[in-house]
C-alpha positions in Angstrom: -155.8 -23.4 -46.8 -156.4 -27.2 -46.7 -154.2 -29.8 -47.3 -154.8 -31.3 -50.5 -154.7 -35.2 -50.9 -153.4 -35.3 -54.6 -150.1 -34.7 -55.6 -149.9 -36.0 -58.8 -146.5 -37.3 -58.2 -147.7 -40.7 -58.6 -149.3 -40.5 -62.3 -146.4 -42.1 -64.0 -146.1 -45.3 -61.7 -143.6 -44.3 -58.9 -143.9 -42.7 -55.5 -141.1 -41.3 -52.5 -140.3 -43.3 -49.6 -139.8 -42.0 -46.4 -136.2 -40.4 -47.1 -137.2 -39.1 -51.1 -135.9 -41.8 -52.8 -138.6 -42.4 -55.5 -139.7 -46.2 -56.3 -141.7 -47.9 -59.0 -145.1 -48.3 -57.4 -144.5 -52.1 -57.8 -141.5 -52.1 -55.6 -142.0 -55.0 -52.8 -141.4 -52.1 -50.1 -144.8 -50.6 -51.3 -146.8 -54.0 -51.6 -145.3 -54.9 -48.3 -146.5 -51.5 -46.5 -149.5 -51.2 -48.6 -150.9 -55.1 -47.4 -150.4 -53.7 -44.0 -152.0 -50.9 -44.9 -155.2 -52.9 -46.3 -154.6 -54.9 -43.0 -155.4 -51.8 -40.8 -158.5 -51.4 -42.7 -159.7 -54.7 -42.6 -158.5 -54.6 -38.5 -160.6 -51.4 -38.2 -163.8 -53.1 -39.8 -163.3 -55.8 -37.1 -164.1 -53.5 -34.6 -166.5 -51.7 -36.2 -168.4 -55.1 -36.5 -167.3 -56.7 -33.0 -168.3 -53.8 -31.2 -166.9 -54.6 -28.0 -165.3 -52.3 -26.0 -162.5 -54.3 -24.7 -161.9 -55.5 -28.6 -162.0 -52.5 -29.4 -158.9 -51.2 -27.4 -156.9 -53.9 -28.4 -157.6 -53.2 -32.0 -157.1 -49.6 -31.5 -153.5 -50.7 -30.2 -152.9 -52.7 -33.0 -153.8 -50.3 -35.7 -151.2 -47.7 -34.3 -148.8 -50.4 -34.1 -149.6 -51.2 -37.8 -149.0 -47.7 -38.6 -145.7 -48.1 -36.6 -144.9 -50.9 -38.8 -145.5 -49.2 -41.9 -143.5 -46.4 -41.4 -140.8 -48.1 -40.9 -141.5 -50.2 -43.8 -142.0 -47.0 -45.9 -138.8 -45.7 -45.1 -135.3 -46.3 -47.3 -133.4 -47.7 -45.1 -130.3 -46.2 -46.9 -130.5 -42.8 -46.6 -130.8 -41.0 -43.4 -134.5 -39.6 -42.3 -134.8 -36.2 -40.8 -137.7 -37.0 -38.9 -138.4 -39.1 -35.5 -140.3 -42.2 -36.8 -142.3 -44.5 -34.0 -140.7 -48.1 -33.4 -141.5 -51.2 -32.6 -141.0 -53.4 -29.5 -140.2 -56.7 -28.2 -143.1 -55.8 -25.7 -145.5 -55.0 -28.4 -145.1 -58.9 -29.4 -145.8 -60.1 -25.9 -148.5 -58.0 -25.7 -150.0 -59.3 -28.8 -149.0 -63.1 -27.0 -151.2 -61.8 -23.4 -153.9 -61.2 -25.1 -153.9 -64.5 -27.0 -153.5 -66.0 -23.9 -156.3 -64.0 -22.1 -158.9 -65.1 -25.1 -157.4 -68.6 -24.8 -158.5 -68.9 -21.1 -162.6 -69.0 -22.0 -162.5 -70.5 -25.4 -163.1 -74.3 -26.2 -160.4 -76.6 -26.8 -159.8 -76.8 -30.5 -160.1 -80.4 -31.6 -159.5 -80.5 -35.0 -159.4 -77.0 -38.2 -162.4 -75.0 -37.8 -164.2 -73.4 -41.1 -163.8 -69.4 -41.2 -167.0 -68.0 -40.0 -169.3 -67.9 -37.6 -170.6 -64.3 -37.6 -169.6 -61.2 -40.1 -167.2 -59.5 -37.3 -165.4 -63.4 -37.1 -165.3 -63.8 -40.7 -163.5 -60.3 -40.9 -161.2 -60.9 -38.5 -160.1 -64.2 -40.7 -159.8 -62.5 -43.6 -157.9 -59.9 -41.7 -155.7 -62.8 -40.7 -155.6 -64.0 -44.3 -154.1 -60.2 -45.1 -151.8 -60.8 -42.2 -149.9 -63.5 -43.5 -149.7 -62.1 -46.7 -147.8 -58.9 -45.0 -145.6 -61.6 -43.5 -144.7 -63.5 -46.5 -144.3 -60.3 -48.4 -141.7 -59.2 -45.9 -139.6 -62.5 -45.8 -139.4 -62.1 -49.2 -138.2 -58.9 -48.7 -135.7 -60.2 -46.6 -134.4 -63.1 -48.6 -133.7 -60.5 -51.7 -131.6 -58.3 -49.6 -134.1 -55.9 -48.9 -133.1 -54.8 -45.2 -136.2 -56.1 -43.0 -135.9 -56.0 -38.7 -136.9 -59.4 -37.8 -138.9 -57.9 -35.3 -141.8 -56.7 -38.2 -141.8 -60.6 -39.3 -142.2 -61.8 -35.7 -144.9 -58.7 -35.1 -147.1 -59.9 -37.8 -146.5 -63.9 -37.5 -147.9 -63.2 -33.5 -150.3 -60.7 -34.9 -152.1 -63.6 -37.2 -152.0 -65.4 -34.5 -154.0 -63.2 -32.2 -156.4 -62.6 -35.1 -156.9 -66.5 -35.0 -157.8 -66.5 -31.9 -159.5 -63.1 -31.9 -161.7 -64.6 -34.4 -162.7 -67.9 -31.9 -163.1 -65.2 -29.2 -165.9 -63.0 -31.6 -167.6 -65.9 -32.3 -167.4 -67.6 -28.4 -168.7 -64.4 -26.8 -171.7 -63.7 -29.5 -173.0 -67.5 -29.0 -171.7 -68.8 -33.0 -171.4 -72.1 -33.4 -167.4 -72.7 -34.7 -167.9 -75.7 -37.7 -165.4 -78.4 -37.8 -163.5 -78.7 -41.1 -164.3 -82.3 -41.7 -162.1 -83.8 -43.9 -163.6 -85.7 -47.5 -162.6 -89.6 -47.2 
């Protein structure tokens, strides 16, 4: 027998985190783990448009460390889980800062804001970044209500839009697009 996707658990507005304590589907804890969850899509559509084979490893390392990030986000951090749940490391941010470092090596200096674009896999990966902050901010918040939140998730995804930044130069540097100057009105 298959597993069936519907539970109908959900229909009145709530839904279990990690642990069974059930939540009103507008709890931050679900917006936070469901913009990382719309973040992993949006990272996934990068690749598919980058098509790159080194991009596409460090995407596929980045997805599972989404999916890392929003278990433990799913998860009430007051009762006690039963099962093993992945975690996250200071290594994962350096990683995230080598390969920022790596695509900084061949791209141009950046002399002033550039306009998002350049080619559909660039624009992607911006507003991937775009999703990205809003993951972050969404979790700071959770943090300045009380909600418990490791500081390493925050400094995961405030590297993580940084590396889509760049990611996003690097698409556009190795497929020939021109990157356009924001040029301010006077």
């Amino acid at each position: 027998m298959s597993f069936k996707i519907y539970t109908k658990t959900g229909d009145k507005g709530n839904t279990s985190l990690i642990g069974g304590v059930r939540v009103p589907k507008s709890h931050i804890r679900i917006e936070s783990y469901g913009t990382v969850d719309e973040l992993n899509s949006f990272i996934g559509m990068v690749n598919d448009l980058a098509a790159n084979e080194k991009i596409s490893g460090w995407l596929r390392e980045i997805q599972d460390r989404l999916f890392t990030l929003g278990s433990a986000l799913a998860t009430n951090p007051d009762k006690e889980v039963k099962m093993k749940l992945p975690d996250l490391h200071d290594a994962d941010v350096k990683w995230l800062e080598d390969r920022i470092d790596e695509m900084n090596e061949v791209l141009p200096e950046m002399r002033s804001f550039i306009l998002p674009g350049g080619n559909l896999a660039s624009s992607t990966c911006h507003v991937a970044r775009c999703v990205c902050r809003r993951a972050e901010r969404l979790c700071v918040n959770m943090h300045e209500h009380g909600e418990y939140m490791p500081d390493l998730i925050i400094q995961y995804l405030n590297r993580l839009s940084d590396f889509l930044f760049v990611l996003a130069r690097y698409i556009g540097h190795i497929n020939g697009a021109e990157e356009i100057p924001w040029r301010a009105r006077v």
